[in-house]
C-alpha positions in Angstrom: 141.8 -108.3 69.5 139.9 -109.2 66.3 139.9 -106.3 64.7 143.4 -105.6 65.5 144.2 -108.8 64.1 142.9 -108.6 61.1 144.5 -104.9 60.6 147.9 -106.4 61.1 147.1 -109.0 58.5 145.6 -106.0 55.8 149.2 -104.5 56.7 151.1 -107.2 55.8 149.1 -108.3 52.8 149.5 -104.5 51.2 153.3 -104.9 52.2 153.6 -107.7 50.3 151.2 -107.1 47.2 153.0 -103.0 46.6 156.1 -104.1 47.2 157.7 -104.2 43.6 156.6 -100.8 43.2 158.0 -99.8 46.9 162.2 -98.5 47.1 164.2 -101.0 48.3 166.2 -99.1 50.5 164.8 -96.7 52.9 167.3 -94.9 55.7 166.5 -92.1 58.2 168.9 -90.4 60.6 168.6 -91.5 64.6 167.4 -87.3 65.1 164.8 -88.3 62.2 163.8 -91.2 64.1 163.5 -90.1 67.9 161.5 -86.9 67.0 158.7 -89.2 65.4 158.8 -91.8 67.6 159.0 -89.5 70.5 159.0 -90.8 74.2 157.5 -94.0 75.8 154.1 -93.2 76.6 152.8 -92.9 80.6 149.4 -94.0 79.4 148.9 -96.2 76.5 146.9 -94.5 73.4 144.4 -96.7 70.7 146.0 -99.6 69.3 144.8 -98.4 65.6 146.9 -94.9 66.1 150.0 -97.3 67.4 149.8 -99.8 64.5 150.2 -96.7 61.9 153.0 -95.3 63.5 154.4 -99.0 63.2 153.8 -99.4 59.5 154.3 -96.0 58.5 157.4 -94.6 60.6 159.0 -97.8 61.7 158.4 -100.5 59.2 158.4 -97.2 56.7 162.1 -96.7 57.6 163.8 -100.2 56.6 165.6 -101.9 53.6 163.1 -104.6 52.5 165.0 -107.6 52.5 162.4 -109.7 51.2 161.9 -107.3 48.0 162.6 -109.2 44.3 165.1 -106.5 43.5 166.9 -107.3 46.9 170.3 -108.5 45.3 172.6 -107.9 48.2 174.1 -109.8 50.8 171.4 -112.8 51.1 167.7 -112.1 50.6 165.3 -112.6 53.2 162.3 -113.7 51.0 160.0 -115.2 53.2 156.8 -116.0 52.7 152.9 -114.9 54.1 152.0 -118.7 55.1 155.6 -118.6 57.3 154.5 -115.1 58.5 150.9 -116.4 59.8 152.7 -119.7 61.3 155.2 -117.2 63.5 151.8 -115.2 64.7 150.9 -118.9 65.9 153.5 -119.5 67.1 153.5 -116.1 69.2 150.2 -116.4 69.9 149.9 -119.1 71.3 153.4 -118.9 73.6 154.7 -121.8 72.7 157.9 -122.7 74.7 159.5 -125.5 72.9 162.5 -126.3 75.2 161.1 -130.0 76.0 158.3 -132.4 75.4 156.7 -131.7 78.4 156.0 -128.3 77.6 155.6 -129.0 73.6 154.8 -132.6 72.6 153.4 -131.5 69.2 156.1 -128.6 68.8 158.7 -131.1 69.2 157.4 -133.9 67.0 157.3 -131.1 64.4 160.9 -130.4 65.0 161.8 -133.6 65.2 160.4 -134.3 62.0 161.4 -131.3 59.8 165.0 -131.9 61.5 165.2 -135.7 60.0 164.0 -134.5 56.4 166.6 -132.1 56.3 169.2 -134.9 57.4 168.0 -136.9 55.1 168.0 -134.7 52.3 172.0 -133.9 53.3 172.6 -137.4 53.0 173.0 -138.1 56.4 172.6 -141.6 58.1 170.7 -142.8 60.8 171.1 -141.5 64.4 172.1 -137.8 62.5 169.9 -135.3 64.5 169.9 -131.5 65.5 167.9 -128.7 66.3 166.6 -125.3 65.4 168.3 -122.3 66.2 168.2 -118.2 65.5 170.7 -118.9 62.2 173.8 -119.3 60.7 176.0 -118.4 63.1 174.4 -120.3 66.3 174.7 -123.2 64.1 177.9 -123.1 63.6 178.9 -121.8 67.2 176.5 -124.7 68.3 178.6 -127.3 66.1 181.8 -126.0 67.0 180.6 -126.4 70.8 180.5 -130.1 69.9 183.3 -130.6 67.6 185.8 -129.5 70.4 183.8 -131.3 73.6 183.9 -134.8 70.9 187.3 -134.1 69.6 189.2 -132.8 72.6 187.1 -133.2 75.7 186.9 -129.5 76.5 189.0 -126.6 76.6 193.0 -127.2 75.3 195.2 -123.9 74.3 197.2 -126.7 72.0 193.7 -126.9 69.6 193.9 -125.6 66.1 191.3 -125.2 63.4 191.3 -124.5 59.7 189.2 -122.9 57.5 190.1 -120.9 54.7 189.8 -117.0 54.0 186.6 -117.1 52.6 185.0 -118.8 55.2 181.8 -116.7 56.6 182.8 -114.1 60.3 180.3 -116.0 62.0 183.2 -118.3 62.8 185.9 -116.7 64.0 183.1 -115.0 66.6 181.9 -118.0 67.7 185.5 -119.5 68.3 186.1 -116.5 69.8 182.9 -117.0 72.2 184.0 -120.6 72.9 187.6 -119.7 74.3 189.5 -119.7 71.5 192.7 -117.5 70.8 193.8 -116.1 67.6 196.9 -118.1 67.4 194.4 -121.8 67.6 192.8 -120.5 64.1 194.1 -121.2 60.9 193.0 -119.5 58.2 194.3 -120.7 55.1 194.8 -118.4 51.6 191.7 -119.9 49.2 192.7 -121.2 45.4 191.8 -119.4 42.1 188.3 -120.6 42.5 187.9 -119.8 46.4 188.2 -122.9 47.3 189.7 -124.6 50.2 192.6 -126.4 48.5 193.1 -130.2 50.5 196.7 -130.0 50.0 197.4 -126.5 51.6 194.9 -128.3 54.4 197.5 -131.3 54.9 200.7 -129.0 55.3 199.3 -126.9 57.5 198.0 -129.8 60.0 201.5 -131.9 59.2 203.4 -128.3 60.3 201.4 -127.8 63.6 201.4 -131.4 64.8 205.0 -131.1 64.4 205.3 -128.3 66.3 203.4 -130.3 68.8 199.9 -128.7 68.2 196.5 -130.6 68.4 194.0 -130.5 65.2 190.9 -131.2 65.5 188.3 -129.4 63.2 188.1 -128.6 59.4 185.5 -126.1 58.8 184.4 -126.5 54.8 182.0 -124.0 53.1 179.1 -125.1 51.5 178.4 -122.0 49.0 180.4 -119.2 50.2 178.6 -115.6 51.1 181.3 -113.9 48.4 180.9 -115.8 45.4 178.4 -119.0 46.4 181.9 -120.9 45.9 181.6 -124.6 47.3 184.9 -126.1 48.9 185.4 -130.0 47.6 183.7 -131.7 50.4 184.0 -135.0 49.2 188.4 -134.4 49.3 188.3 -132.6 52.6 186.0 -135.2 54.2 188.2 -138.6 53.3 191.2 -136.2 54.4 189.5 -135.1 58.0 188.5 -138.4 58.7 192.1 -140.3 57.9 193.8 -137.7 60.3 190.8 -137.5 63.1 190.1 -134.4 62.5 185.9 -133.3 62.5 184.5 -132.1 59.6 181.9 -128.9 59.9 180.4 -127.7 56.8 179.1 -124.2 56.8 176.3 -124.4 54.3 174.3 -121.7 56.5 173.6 -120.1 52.3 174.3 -123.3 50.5 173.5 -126.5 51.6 169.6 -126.1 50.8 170.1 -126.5 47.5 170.7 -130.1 48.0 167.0 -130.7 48.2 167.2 -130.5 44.4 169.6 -132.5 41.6 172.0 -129.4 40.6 172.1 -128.9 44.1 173.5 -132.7 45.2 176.0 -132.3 42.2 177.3 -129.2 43.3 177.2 -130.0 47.0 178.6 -133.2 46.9 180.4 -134.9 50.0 178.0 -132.6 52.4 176.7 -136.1 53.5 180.6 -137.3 54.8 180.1 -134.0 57.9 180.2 -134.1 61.2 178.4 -131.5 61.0 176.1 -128.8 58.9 174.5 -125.6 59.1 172.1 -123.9 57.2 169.6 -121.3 57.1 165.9 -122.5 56.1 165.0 -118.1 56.5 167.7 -118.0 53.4 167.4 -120.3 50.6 164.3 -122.1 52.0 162.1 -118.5 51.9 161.2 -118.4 55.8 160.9 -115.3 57.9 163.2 -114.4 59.4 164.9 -116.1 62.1 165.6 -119.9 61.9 168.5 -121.7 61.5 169.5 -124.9 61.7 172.4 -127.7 62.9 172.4 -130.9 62.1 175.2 -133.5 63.6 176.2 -136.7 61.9 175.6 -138.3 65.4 173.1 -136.9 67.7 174.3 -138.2 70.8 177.2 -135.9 70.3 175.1 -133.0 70.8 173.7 -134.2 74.0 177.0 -135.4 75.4 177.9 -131.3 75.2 174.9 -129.4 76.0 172.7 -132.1 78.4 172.5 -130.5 81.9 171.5 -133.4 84.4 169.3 -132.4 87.8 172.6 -133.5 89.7 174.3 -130.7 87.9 172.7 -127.7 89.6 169.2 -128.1 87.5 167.1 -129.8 90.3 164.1 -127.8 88.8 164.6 -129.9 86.1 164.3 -133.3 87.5 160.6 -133.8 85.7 161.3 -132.8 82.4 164.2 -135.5 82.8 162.6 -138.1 83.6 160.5 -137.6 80.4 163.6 -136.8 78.3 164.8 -140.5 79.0 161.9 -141.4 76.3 161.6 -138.7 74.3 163.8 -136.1 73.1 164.4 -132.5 74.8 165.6 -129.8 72.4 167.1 -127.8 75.0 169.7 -130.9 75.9 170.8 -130.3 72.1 172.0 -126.7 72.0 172.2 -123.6 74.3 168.9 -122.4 74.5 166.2 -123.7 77.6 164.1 -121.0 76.6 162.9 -122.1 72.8 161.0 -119.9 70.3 158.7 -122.7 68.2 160.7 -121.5 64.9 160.1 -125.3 63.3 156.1 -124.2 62.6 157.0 -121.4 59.7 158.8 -124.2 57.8 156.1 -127.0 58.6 153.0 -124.9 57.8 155.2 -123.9 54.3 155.8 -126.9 53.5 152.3 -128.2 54.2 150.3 -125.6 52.3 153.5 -125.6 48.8 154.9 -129.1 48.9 158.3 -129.6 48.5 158.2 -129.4 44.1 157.5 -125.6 44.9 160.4 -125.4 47.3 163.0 -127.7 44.5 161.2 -124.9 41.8 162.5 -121.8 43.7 166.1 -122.9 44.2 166.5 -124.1 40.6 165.0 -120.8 39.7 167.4 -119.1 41.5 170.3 -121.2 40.3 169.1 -120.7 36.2 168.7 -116.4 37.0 171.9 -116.1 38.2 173.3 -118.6 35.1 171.3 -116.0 32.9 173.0 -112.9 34.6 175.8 -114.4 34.4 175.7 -114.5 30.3 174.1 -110.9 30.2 177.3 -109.6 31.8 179.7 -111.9 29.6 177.8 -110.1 26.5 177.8 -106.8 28.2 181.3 -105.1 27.2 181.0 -102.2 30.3 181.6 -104.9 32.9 184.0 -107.8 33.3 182.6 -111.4 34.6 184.8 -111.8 38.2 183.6 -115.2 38.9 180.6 -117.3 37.6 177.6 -118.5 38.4 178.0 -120.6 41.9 174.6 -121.2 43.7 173.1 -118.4 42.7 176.1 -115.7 43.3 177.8 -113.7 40.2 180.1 -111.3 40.7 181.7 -108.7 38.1 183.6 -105.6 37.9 183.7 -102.6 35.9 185.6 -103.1 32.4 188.3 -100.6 33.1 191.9 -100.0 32.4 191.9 -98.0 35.4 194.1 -98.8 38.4 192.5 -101.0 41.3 192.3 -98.2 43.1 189.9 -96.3 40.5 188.0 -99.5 39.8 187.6 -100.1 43.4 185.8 -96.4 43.7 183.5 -96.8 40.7 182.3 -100.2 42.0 181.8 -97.9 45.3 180.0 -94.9 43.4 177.7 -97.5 41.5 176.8 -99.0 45.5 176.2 -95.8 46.8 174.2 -94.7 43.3 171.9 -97.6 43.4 171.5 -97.3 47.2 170.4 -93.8 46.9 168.3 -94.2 43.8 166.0 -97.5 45.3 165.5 -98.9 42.5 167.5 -102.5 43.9 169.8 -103.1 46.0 173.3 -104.4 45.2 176.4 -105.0 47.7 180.4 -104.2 46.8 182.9 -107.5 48.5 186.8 -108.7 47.6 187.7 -111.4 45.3 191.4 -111.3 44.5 192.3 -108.3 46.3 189.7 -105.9 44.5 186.5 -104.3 45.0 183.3 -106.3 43.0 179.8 -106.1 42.4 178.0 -109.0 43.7 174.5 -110.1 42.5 172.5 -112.7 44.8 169.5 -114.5 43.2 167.8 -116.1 45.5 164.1 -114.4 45.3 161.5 -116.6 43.7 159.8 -113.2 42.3 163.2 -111.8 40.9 163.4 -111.4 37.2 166.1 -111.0 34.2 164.5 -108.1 32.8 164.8 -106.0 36.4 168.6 -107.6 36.8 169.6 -106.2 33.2 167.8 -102.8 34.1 169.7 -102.6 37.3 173.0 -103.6 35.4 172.3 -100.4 33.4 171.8 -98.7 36.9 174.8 -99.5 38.1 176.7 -98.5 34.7 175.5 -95.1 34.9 176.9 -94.9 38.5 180.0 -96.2 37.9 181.1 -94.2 35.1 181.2 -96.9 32.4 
């Protein structure tokens, strides 16, 4: 076991100390694939032969996520302290459903859950719980919104979000019962913004129509272009008409753990409700999630399953659950992953400065990207700087249509080159480069050389 152990470790420290000098982006074919990994063995072989197949033809056959010149989507950057706190974690089994199976997990939920309340502003008797990510926060949210709100299932409901707002969702509305016709999704402003006004008609039109709002669903730094809705507006709004207020900061809302970040995000502490993603813009591996509720009892009034209720087999963990808290009351899960530890252990061994370092790092790269494209005459600035998102476009005279293929040449060229990675979204009906800047190890030089990249690609 030792010496497997500490062969795992070598693998992931050379992972981690190559990996500037490794391709981003490495895809095989399924055929590739199933001829060298071949069939499930009948009797097992050495575990050294098995770990290279894993790093070489399975790990060897990934886009790396956590690599500094991973600019798509949202980077994954992790770290090696949160990497070692998951083999914990794993090896020691921890099921972290309930304090009588994980006193010390749970304290350490518990207390990383509170510090991330507080830093969202929120007040006392705000709780929440740790979950796979962004979108079983929000499903997890949602779950309460509707059980506070309207007591359970009602085909009169309608929600509103606008059409920037992240699929994660419409899924989970879809998951909790909801039709198409209960969704609103309203058209975003110049900025991609949720406008307040467009908000009020909409809930004026279907309560005349004899309709029943009850959520607003704000973004918190949008996955398109980092946009932030005005919280502080729809907050005052939601709460004059009864209507809950879920912020989707599943990218965003961490940057409220540093000053730029409260400006930008301010009104997150007037929610109902938050998500966010600690294995996004807090560096952890990957996966843990977050939701956090204005007032915890609301998250126990939906999910708390009572022995009475056909969970007899529970009756003992009840009984302790009247004193202290039981995770699995809070959310969907009984069977918990301890994903609180990664964080903890990070936090421990950096201090918070380091983690208020990173994201205004991010935040000043993306500000500097955003000036090297202004001064760059082949590409056109589509939006700023927002949270550490730019996007831009080819300087063209071209139709959309052509544009919209040389932003897809200069994906595919960069994709197939390995150099970085860069992603293609919409903004205003046309196709646009987006940068993400999240990486504490990513650098302006590397951005400007992969703008040159991408140039090439395109044609421009």
């Amino acid at each position: 076991m030792r010496e497997l152990g500490y062969r795992v470790v070598d693998s992931i420290i050379e992972h981690i100390e190559t990996l500037r000098s490794q391709p981003v982006t490495v895809q095989r074919s399924r055929s590739e694939l199933e001829a060298v990994l071949g069939e499930i063995p009948e009797h097992g072989r050495p575990p050294e032969e098995a770990l290279q197949r894993v790093v070489r033809d399975i790990l060897g056959s990934i886009t790396k996520v956590d690599h500094p010149r991973f600019y798509a989507f949202v980077p994954g950057p992790g770290n090696f302290v949160g990497a070692m706190a998951d083999a914990l974690a794993s090896g020691f089994n921890v099921f972290a459903g309930h304090w009588l199976a994980a006193s010390g997990p749970s304290a350490v939920e518990l207390e990383l859950v509170e510090w991330l309340a507080r830093a969202c502003g929120l007040p006392e008797g705000a709780g929440g719980l740790f979950v796979s990510g962004g979108s079983m926060a929000n499903l997890t949210a949602l779950g309460a919104a509707r059980f506070v709100k309207l007591g359970g299932h009602d085909p009169a409901a309608t929600i509103y979000f606008s059409d920037q707002t992240h699929s994660s969702l419409p899924k989970g509305l879809r998951v909790l019962g909801f039709s198409l016709d209960q969704l609103r999704v309203l058209p975003s402003d110049e900025n991609q913004r949720l406008d307040p006004e467009v908000l009020a008609n909409a809930v004026a039109s279907d309560r005349r129509k004899g309709r029943r709002p009850f959520c607003v669903v704000a973004n918190a730094g949008t996955t398109n272009t980092g946009a932030v809705d005005p919280l502080g507006e729809l907050a005052s709004y939601a709460h004059a008409e009864d209507l809950w207020l879920h912020v989707d900061g599943a990218y965003g809302a961490a940057a409220v753990l540093t000053e730029r970040g409260r400006s930008l995000l301010e009104g997150i502490d007037k929610a109902d409700s938050v998500a966010l993603d600690p294995h996004k813009w807090l560096f952890q591996p990957f996966e843990i999630g977050c939701v956090l509720v204005r007032d915890r009892r609301h998250l126990a009034a939906t999910y708390a399953v009572r022995p009475e209720d056909q969970a007899a087999y529970l009756e003992d963990v009840g009984r302790i659950a009247q004193e202290e808290l039981a995770f699995f009351e809070y959310g969907i899960q009984l069977t918990r992953y301890f994903r609180a530890l990664k964080l903890w252990l990070s936090l421990q061994v950096f201090g918070q400065a380091a983690f208020r370092e990173a994201i205004e790092g991010g935040i000043a790269l993306a500000e500097a990207a955003e000036e090297a494209i202004r001064n760059d005459p082949r590409w056109e600035l589509v939006t700023p700087a927002q949270l550490a998102v730019v996007t831009f476009a080819p300087r063209s005279s071209c139709e959309v249509a052509a544009s919209d293929a040389m932003v897809q040449r200069a994906v595919e060229g960069l994709m197939a080159d390995g150099y970085a990675a860069v992603t293609s979204t919409q903004v205003r009906g046309r196709s646009v480069l987006r940068l993400c800047l999240i990486h504490p190890d990513a650098r302006l030089e590397e951005v400007k050389e992969t703008l040159n990249r991408l140039a090439r690609y395109a044609g421009v």
